[in-house]
N, C-alpha and C positions, 0 to 999 in steps of 0.2 A: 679363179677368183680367190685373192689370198686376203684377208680380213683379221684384224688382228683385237680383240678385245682386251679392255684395259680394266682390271677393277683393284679397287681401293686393298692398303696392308694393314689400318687403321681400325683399331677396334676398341678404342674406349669413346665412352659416350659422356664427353667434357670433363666433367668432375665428379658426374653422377656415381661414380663406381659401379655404372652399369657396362654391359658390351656392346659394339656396336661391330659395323663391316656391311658388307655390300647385303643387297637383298637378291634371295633364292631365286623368284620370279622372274625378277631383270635380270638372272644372267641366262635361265632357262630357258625361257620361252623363246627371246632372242637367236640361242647359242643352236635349237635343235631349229628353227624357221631357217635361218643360215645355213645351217648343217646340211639338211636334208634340199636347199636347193643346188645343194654341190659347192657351197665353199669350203675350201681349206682353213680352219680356222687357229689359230694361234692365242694363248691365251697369257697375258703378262700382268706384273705387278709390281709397285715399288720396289719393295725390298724382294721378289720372287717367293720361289716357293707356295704353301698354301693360303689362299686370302682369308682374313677371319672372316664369317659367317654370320649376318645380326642373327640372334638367336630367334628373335619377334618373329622373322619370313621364313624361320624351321616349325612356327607353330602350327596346328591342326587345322588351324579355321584360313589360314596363308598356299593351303598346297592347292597346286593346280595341275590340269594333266602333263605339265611341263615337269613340273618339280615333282612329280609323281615318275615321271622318266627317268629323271636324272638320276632318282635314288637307287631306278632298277639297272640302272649304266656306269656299272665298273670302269670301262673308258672313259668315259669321261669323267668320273669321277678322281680316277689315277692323274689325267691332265691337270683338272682345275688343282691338285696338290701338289703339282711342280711346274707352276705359272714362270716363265722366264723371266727374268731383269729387265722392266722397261729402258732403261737406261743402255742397255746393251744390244737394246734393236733400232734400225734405220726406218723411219718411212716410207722410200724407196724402195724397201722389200714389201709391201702392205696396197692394198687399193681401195682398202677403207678402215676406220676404226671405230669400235663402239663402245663407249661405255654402261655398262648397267651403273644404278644406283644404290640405294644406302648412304646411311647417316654419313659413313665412311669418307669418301669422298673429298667432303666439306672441308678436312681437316688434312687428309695429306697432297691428294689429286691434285685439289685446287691453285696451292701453290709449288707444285712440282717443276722440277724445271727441264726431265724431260718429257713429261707431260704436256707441258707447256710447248716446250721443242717441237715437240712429234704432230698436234694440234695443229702448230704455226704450219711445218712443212707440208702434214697433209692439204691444209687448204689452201696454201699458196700454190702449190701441184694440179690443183682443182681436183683432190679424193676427196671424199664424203665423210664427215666427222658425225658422229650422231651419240648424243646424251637419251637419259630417259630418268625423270624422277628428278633427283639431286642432282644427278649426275650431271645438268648443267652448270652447275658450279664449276668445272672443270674448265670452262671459257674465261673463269674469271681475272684473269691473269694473261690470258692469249690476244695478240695485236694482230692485227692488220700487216701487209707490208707497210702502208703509209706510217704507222705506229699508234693507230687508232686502235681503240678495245674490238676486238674482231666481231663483237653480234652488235655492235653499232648500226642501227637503222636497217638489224635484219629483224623480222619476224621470227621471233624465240615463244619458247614455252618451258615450263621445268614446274618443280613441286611449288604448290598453288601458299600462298601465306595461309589464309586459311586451313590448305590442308595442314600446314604444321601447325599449327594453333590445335588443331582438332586433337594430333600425336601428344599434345604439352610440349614439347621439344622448342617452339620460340625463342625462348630465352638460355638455353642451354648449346645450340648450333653457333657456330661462329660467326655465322650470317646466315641472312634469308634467301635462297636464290630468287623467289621472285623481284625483293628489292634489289639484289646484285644487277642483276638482269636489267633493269630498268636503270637503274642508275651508270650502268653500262653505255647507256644510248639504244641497249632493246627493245623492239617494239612488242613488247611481252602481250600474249592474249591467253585465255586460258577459258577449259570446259568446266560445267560442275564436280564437285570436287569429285572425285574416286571415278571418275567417266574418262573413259578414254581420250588421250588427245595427244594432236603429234600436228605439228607443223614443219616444212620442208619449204629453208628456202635459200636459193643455188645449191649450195652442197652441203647445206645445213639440218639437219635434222634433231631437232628436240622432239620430247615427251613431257607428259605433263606427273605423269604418276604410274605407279605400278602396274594399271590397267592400261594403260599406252604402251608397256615394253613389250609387245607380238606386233603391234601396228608401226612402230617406229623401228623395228626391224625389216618389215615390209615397206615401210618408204623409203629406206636403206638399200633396199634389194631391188628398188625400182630407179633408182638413182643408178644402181651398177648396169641394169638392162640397157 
């Protein structure tokens, strides 16, 4: 079971002169539920190398027994700082991909184009694509074979309007994925904010928020059984 996760090389947060980059949780929790069910996991980036780190999901009140792992994990921690070249891996070598979240994402993932690529190929293959957070942003750009927006009249989920609203972040992200999402043709539904939620459908796997990225890896892992 070879799994290939994808996170964001982006790390300013628009204009704000703040940092941004993927969030701790979503790649942890995910990377070690994966892990320890015996997949091989690979882990890539735009530009490769180390992904920036929103600094918010290194704070105190953000760590969970996942990201409490990670810190005590030399290996993996040696991995996620020599992420490969998305651009320089095949599909075909992979039988699912995940992305965690972060602001990140919004701004380079989104319109990637072998992101895009790798996206398109997994799901025309029938492999398992799965977001969590933002990280559905990454659809926003990806078609269908027909040349339709690929989560067109699928059952999607991703970070809530409201939940940005609540961060102040609205008006400073490039878009909102729930309205991406819906204006997509997704049939977006979602749980109260910060509550876990993940929907799965064919080979589709969204999350709603940070609390969803352990559950949307397990609907990921139940898609591969």
């Amino acid at each position: 079971m070879n799994i290939l996760m994808v996170l964001t090389s982006h790390d300013q947060l628009g204009n704000t002169g703040h940092k941004t980059g993927f969030w701790l949780e979503e790649f942890a929790a995910p990377y070690y539920l994966l892990k320890d069910a015996g997949a091989h996991i690979t882990l890539a980036s735009p530009l490769g190398g180390q992904p920036p780190l929103d600094p918010k999901s290194d704070e105190p009140d953000s760590q969970t027994t996942a990201t409490r792992r990670f810190k005590s994990d030399p290996e993996a921690q040696t991995k996620l700082g020599n992420t490969l070249k998305l651009a320089e891996l095949s599909a075909g070598d992979y039988d699912a991909v995940f992305y965690p979240g972060g602001h990140g994402p919004l701004w380079d993932l989104a319109e990637d184009k072998a992101s895009i690529a790798l996206i398109e190929a997994m799901h025309a293959a029938g492999k398992p694509v799965a977001a969590v957070c933002h990280a559905p942003g990454v659809l926003r750009s990806a078609k269908a074979p027909d040349g339709t927006p690929l989560v067109k009249g699928k059952q999607v989920t991703g970070f809530a309007n409201t939940e940005e609203e609540a961060v102040g972040l609205s008006h400073i992200v490039p878009f909102l994925v729930e309205d991406m999402l819906k204006s997509n043709g997704g049939v977006y539904s979602k749980a109260a904010d910060w509550q876990s939620y993940v929907v799965t459908d064919g080979t589709m796997v969204t999350g709603q928020n940070p609390a969803s990225s352990e559950a949307a890896a397990k609907a990921l892992l139940k898609l591969l059984d």
